[in-house]
N, C-alpha and C positions, 0 to 999 in steps of 0.2 A: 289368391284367396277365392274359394267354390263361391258361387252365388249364395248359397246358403248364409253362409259366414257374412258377407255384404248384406244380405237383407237385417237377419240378425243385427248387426251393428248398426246399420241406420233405424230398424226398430225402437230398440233401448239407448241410441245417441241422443236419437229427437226427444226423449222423456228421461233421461237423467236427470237432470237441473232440477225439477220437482219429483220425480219418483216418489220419493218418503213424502211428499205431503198428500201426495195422491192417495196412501194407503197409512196415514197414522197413526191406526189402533192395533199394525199388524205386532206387534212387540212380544204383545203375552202368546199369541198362538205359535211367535219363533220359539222364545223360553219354553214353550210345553214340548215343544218336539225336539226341541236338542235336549230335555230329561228326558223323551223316551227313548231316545241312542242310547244314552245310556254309557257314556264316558266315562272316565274316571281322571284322577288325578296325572298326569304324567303322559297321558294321551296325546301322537299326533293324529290332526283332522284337517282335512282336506274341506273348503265350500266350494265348492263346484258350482262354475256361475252365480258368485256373489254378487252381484249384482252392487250397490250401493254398501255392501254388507254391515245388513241388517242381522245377519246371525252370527255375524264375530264376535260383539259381547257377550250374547249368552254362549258360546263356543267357549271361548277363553275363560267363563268364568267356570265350567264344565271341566276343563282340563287345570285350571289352576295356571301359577305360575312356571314350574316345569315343563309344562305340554308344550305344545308347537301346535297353531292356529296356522293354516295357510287360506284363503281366498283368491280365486282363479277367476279370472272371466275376460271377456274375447271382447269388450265396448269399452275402448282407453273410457269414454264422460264417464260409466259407472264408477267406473275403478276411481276416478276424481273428485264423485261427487263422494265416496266413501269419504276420501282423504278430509273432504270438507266436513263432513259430518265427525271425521276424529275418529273412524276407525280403523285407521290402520294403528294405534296403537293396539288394537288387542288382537291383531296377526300379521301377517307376511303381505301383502298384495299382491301377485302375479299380471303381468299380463299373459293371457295366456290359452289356450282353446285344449277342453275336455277329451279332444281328437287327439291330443299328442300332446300329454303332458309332458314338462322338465323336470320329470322326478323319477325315483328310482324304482324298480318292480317290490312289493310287497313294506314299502317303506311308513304306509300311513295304516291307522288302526281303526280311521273310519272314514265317510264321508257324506256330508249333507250338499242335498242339491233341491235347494229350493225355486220350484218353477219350474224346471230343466229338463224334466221329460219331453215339453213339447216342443221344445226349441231343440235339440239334438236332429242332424241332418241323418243322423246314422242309427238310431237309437242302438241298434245290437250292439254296431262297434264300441261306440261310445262307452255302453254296459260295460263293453271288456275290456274299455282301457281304463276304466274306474278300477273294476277286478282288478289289472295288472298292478296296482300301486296300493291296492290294501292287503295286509299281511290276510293269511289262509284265516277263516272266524271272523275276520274284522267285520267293523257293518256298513250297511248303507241305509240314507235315509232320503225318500224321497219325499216332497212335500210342499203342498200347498197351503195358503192362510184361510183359503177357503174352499171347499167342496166341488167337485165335479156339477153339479147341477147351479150351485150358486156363481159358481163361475160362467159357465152357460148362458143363464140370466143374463149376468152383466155383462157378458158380449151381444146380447139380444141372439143368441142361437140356443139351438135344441140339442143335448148332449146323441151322440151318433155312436153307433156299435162299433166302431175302429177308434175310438179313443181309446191312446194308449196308457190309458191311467185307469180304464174298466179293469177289473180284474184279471176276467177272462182273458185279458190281452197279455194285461204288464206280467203276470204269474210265468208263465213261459217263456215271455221275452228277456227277465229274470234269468230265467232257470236256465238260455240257451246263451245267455251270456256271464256265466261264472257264481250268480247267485242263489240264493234261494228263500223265497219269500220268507219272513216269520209271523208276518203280522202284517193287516188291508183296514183300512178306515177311511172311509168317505161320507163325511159328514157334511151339515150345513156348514159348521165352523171352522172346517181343516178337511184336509186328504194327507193322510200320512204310510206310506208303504215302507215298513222294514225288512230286511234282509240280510244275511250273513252271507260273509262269501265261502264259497265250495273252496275244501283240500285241494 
C-alpha cells in the first residue's frame, strides 16, 4: 500500500466513529447534488469514496429500486460506520480504492465523489479510471457540502492557485482525463463540478 493510501486511511480511520455528527446538516446539500446528476430510474452509480455514505440514500432513491447503488472507499471504519448508520441497505459497500476498481470498463452510468478530488494521490489517473467504468455520456459529479473558501476557513488556511477544485485547474485536469466539464459552482454552500464522459 503507497504512502498515500496509509495516510488516507489513518486520516478517515481516526474520525469515522463520529464523522456524521461532525457534519449533520450535510443531508440537503447531498440530495441537491445527486438531482443535479441527474439519474434516472434504472440507473447504475458508482460513490466514489463514500466515506460513511452519506449519499446512498439520496442515490438509491435517484435510481429507484431497479438501479444498482455501489459505494467504494479505501477506510474499512468508514465503510463500518456506514453499515452502522444502515446504509448499506440502499447499495453495495466495496472495499476498495478508485486506483483499481473491481468493476467492469463502461459498466456504470455515473458517479459521485463527494470530497475526493483532494485525497486522490493521482488525480489524472484516478480521473481515468473513473472514465474507464462509465459508459461513453455517462456523468460525473464532484462535490463538496461546502465551497472552496468556506472550506479554507474551516481548516484556518487561505485557498492557493494549485487547488485542484479552482476551475482553471480541475477544467483541464477533466478534459486530459476522459471528461468534459458541463457545469462549475463554488459556492458558500456547495462546490459541485459536473461532467460527461468523452466518446
Amino acid at each position: 500500500m503507497s504512502d498515500d493510501h496509509t495516510h488516507v486511511q489513518e486520516f478517515f480511520g481516526a474520525r469515522a466513529a463520529d464523522w456524521d455528527a461532525r457534519f449533520p446538516d450535510d443531508g440537503p446539500a447531498y440530495a441537491a447534488a445527486v438531482t443535479d446528476l441527474g439519474l434516472r430510474a434504472g440507473d447504475r452509480v458508482l460513490d466514489a469514496g463514500c466515506g460513511t455514505g452519506r449519499a446512498l440514500p439520496p442515490l438509491r432513491a435517484a435510481v429507484g429500486p431497479s438501479g444498482v447503488v455501489l459505494g467504494a472507499d479505501l477506510t474499512p471504519a468508514m465503510l463500518q460506520a456506514a453499515v452502522r448508520a444502515g446504509r448499506d441497505r440502499d447499495g453495495q459497500l466495496l472495499l476498495a480504492d478508485v486506483a483499481a476498481l473491481p468493476l467492469r470498463a463502461e459498466s456504470l452510468d455515473a458517479v459521485f465523489g463527494a470530497g475526493l478530488i483532494s485525497h486522490l494521490p493521482d488525480p489524472a489517473a484516478n480521473l481515468r479510471e473513473l472514465a474507464r467504468v462509465v459508459r461513453p455520456g455517462g456523468t460525473l459529479a464532484l462535490f463538496h457540502p461546502i465551497g472552496r473558501a468556506a472550506l479554507a476557513a474551516r481548516q484556518g488556511r487561505q485557498i492557493t492557485p494549485d487547488d485542484l477544485r479552482a476551475e482553471p485547474n480541475l477544467r483541464p485536469l477533466l478534459a486530459g482525463s476522459g471528461w468534459r466539464m458541463t457545469s462549475y459552482a463554488d459556492e458558500d454552500t456547495r462546490f459541485l463540478a459536473l461532467a460527461v464522459r468523452d466518446a
